[in-house]
BALUM-944309 format. One record per atom (N, C-alpha, C): residue in three letters; chain; atom name; z, x, y. Coordinates in pm, 1 decimal, padded with zeros to 6 digits. Layout:
['ALA' 'A' 'CA' [Z X Y]]
...
This chain:
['UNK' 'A' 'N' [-00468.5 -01372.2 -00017.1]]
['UNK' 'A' 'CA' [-00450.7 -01297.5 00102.2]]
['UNK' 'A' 'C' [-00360.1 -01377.1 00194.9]]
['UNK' 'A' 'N' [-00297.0 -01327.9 00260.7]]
['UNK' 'A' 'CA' [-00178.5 -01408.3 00367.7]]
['UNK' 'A' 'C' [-00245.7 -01456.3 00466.3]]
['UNK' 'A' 'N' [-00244.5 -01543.3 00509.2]]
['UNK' 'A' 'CA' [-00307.8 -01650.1 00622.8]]
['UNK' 'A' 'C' [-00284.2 -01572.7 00740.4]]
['UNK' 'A' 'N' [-00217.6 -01507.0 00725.6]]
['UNK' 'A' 'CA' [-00150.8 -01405.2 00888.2]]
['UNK' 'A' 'C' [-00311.8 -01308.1 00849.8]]
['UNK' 'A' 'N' [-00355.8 -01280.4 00818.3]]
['UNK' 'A' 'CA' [-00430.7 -01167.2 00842.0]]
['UNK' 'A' 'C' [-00585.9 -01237.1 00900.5]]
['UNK' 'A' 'N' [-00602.8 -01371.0 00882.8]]
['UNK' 'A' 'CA' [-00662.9 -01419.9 00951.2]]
['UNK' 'A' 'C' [-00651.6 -01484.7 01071.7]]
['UNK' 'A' 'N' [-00514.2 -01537.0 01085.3]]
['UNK' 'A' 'CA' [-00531.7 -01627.1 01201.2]]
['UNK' 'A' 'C' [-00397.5 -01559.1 01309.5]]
['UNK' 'A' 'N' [-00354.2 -01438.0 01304.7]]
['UNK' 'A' 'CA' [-00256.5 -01366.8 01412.6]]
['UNK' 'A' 'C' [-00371.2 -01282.0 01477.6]]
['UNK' 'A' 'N' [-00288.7 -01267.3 01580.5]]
['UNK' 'A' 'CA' [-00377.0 -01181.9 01639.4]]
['UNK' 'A' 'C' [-00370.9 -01027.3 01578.6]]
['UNK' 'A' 'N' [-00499.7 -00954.2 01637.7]]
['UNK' 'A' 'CA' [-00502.6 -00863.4 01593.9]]
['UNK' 'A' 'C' [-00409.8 -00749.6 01651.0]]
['UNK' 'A' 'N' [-00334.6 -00668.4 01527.6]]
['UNK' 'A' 'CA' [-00231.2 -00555.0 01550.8]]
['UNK' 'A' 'C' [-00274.2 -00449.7 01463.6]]
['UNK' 'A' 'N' [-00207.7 -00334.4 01525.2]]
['UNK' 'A' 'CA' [-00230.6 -00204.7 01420.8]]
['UNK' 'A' 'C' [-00161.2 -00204.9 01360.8]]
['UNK' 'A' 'N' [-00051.8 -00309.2 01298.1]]
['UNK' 'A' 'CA' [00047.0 -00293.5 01192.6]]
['UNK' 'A' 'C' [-00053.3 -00375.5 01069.7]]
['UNK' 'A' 'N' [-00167.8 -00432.7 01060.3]]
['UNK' 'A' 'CA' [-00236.9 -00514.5 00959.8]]
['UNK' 'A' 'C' [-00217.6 -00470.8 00784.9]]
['UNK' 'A' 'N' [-00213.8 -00524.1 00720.1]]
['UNK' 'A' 'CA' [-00218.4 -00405.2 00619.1]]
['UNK' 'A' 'C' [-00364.8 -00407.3 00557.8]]
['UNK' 'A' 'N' [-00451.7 -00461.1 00663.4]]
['UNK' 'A' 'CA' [-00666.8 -00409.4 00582.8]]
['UNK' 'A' 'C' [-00636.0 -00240.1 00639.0]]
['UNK' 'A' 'N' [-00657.1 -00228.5 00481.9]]
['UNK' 'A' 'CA' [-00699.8 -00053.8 00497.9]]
['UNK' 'A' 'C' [-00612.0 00023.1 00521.8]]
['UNK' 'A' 'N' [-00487.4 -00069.0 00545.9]]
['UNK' 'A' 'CA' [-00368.8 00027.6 00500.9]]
['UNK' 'A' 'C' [-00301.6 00098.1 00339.7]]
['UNK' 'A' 'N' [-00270.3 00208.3 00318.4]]
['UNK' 'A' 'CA' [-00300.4 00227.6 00202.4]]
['UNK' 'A' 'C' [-00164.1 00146.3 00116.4]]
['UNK' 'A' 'N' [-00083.0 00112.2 00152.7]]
['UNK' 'A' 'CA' [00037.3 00041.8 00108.2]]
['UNK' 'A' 'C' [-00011.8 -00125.7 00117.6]]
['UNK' 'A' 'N' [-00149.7 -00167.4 00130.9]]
['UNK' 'A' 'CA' [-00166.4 -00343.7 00132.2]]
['UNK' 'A' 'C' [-00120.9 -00333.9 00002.9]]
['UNK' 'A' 'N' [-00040.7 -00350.2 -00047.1]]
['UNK' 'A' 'CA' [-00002.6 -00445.3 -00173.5]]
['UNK' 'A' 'C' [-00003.4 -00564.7 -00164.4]]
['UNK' 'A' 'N' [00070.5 -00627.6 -00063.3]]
['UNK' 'A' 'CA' [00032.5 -00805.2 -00053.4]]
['UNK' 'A' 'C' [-00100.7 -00878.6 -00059.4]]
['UNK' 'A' 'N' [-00182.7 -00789.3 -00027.7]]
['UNK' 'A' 'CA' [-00379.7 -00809.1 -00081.0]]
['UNK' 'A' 'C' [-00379.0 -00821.3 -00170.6]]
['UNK' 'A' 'N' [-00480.3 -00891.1 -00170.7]]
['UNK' 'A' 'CA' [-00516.4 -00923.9 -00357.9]]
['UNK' 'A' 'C' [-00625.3 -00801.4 -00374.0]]
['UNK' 'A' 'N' [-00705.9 -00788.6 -00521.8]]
['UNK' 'A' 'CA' [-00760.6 -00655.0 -00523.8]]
['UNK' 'A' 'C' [-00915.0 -00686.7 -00443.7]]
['UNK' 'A' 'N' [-00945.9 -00643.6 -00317.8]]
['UNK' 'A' 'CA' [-01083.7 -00671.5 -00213.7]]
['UNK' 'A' 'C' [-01164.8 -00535.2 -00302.8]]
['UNK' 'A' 'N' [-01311.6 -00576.0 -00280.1]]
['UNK' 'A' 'CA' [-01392.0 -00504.4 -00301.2]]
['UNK' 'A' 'C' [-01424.5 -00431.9 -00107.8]]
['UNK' 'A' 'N' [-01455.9 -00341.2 -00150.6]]
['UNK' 'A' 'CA' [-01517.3 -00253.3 00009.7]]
['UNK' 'A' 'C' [-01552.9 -00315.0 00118.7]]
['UNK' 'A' 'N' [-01621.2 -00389.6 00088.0]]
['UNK' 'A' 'CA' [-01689.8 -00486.2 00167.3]]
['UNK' 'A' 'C' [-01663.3 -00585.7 00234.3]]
['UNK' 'A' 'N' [-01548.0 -00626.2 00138.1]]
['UNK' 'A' 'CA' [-01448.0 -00732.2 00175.8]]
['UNK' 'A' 'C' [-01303.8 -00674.4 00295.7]]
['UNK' 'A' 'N' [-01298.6 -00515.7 00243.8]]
['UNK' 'A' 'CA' [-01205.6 -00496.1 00340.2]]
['UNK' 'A' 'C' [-01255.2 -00476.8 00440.4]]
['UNK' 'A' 'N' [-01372.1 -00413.6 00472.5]]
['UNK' 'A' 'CA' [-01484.8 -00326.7 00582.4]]
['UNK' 'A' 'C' [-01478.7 -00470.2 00686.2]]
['UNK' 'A' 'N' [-01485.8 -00572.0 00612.9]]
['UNK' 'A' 'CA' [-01525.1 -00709.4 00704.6]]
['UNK' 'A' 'C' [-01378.6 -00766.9 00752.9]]
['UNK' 'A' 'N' [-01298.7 -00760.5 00698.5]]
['UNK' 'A' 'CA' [-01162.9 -00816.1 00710.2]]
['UNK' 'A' 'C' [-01152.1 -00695.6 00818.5]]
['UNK' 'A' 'N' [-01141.4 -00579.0 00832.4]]
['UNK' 'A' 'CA' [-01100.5 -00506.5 00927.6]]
['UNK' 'A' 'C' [-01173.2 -00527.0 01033.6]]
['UNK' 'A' 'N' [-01321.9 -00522.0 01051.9]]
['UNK' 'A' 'CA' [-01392.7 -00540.5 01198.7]]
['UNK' 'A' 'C' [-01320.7 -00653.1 01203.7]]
['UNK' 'A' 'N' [-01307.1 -00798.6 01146.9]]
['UNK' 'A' 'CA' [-01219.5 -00907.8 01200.9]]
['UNK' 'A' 'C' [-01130.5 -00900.0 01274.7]]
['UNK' 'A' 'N' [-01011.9 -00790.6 01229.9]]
['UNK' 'A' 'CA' [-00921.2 -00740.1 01330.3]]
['UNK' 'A' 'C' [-00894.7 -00692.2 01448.2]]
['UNK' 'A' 'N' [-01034.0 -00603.8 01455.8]]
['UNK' 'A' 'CA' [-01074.0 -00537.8 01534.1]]
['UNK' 'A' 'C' [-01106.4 -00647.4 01676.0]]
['UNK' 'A' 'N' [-01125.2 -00776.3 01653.4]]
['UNK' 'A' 'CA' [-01180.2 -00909.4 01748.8]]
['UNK' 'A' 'C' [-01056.4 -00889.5 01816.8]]
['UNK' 'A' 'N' [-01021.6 -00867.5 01983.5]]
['UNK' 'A' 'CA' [-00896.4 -00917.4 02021.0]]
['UNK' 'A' 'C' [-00885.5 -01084.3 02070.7]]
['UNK' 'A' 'N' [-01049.3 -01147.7 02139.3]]
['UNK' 'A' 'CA' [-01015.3 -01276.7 02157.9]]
['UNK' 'A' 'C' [-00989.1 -01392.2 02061.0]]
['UNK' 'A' 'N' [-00867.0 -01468.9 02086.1]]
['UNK' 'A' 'CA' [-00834.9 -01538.8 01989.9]]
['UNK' 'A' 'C' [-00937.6 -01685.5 01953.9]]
['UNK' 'A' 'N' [-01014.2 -01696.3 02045.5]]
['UNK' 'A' 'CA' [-01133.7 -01787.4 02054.6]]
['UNK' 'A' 'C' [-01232.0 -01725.9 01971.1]]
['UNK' 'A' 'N' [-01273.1 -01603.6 01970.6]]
['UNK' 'A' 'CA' [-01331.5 -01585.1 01944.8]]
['UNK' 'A' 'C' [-01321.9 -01547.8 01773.3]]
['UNK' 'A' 'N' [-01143.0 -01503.6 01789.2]]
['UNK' 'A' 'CA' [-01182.7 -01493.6 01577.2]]
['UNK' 'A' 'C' [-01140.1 -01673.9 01529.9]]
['UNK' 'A' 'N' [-01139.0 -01744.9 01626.1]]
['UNK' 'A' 'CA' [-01116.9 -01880.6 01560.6]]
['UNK' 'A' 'C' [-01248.1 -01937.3 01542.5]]
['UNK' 'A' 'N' [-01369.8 -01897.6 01643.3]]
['UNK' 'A' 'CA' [-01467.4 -01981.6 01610.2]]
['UNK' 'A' 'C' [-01523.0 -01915.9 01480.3]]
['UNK' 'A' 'N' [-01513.2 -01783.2 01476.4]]
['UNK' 'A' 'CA' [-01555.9 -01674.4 01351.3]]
['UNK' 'A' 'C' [-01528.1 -01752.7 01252.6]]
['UNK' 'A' 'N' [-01417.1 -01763.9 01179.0]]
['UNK' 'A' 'CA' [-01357.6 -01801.8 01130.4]]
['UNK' 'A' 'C' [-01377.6 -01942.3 01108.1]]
['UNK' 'A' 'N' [-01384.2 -02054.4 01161.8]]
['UNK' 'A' 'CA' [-01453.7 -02195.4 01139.0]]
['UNK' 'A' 'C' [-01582.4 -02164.4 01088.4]]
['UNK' 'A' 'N' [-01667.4 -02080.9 01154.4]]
['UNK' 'A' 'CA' [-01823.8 -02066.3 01122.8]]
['UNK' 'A' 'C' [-01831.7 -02031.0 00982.8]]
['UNK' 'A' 'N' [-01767.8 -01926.5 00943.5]]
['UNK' 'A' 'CA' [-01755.1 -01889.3 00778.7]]
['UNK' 'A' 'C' [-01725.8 -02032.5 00680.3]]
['UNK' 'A' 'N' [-01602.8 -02087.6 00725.6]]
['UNK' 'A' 'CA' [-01561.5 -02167.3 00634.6]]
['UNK' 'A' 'C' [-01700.5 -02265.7 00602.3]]
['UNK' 'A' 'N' [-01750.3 -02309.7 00697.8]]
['UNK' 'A' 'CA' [-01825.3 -02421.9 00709.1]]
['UNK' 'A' 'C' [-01961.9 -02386.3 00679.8]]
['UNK' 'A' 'N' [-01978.9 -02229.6 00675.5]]
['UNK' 'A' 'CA' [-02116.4 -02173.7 00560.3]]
['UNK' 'A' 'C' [-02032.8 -02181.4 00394.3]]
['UNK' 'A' 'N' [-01931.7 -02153.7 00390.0]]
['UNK' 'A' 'CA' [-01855.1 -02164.7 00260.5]]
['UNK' 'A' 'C' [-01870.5 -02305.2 00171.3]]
['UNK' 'A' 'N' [-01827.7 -02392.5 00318.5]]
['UNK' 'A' 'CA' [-01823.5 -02552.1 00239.9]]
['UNK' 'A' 'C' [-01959.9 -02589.3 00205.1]]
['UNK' 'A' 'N' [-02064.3 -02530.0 00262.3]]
['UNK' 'A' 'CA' [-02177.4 -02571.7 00241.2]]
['UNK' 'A' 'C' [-02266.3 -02496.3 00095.4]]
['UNK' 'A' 'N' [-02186.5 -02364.0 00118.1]]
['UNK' 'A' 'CA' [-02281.2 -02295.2 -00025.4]]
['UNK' 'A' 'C' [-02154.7 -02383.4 -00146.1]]
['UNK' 'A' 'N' [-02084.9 -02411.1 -00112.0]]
['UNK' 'A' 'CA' [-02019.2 -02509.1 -00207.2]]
['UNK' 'A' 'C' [-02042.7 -02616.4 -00289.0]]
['UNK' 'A' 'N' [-02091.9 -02703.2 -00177.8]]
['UNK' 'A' 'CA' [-02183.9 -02824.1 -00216.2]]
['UNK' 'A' 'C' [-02321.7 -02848.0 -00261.6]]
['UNK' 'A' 'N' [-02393.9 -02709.2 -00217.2]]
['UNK' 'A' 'CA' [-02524.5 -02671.4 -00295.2]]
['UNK' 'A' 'C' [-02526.2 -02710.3 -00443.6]]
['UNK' 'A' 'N' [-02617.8 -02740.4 -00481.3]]
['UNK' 'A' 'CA' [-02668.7 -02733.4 -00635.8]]
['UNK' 'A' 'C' [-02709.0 -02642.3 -00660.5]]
['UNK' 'A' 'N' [-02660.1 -02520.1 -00791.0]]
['UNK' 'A' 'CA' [-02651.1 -02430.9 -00824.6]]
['UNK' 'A' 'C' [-02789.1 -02350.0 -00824.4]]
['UNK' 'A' 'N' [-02765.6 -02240.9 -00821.5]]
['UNK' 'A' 'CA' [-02904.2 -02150.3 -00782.0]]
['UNK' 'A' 'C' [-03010.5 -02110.1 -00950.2]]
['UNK' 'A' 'N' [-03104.4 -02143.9 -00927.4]]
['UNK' 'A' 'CA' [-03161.2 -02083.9 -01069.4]]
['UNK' 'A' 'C' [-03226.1 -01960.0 -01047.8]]
């Protein structure tokens, strides 16, 4: 996915849920549904802390020892 769709601000030119995203890789529903409310954030504080908070649940289910 292009780094612009996370970290620009949000525009109605995005291509989440546009039917021409070709530059997306293939998202499941859920993935776009969430990528779009993201967009939907206009403060830029606010999709940056979003955005740190994810990564840093990410790095952590990362480092977990695998689930049985």
């Amino acid at each position: 996915m292009p780094p612009s769709v996370l970290y620009s601000p949000s525009n109605a030119d995005s291509p989440i849920g546009r039917a021409d995203g070709d530059d997306l890789p293939d998202l499941d529903c859920d993935c776009v549904a969430l990528l779009h409310a993201y967009t939907l954030i206009r403060d830029p504080g606010t999709r940056r802390g979003l955005l740190t908070l994810v990564q840093a649940a990410a790095d952590r289910e990362d480092a977990a020892p695998p689930h049985r």
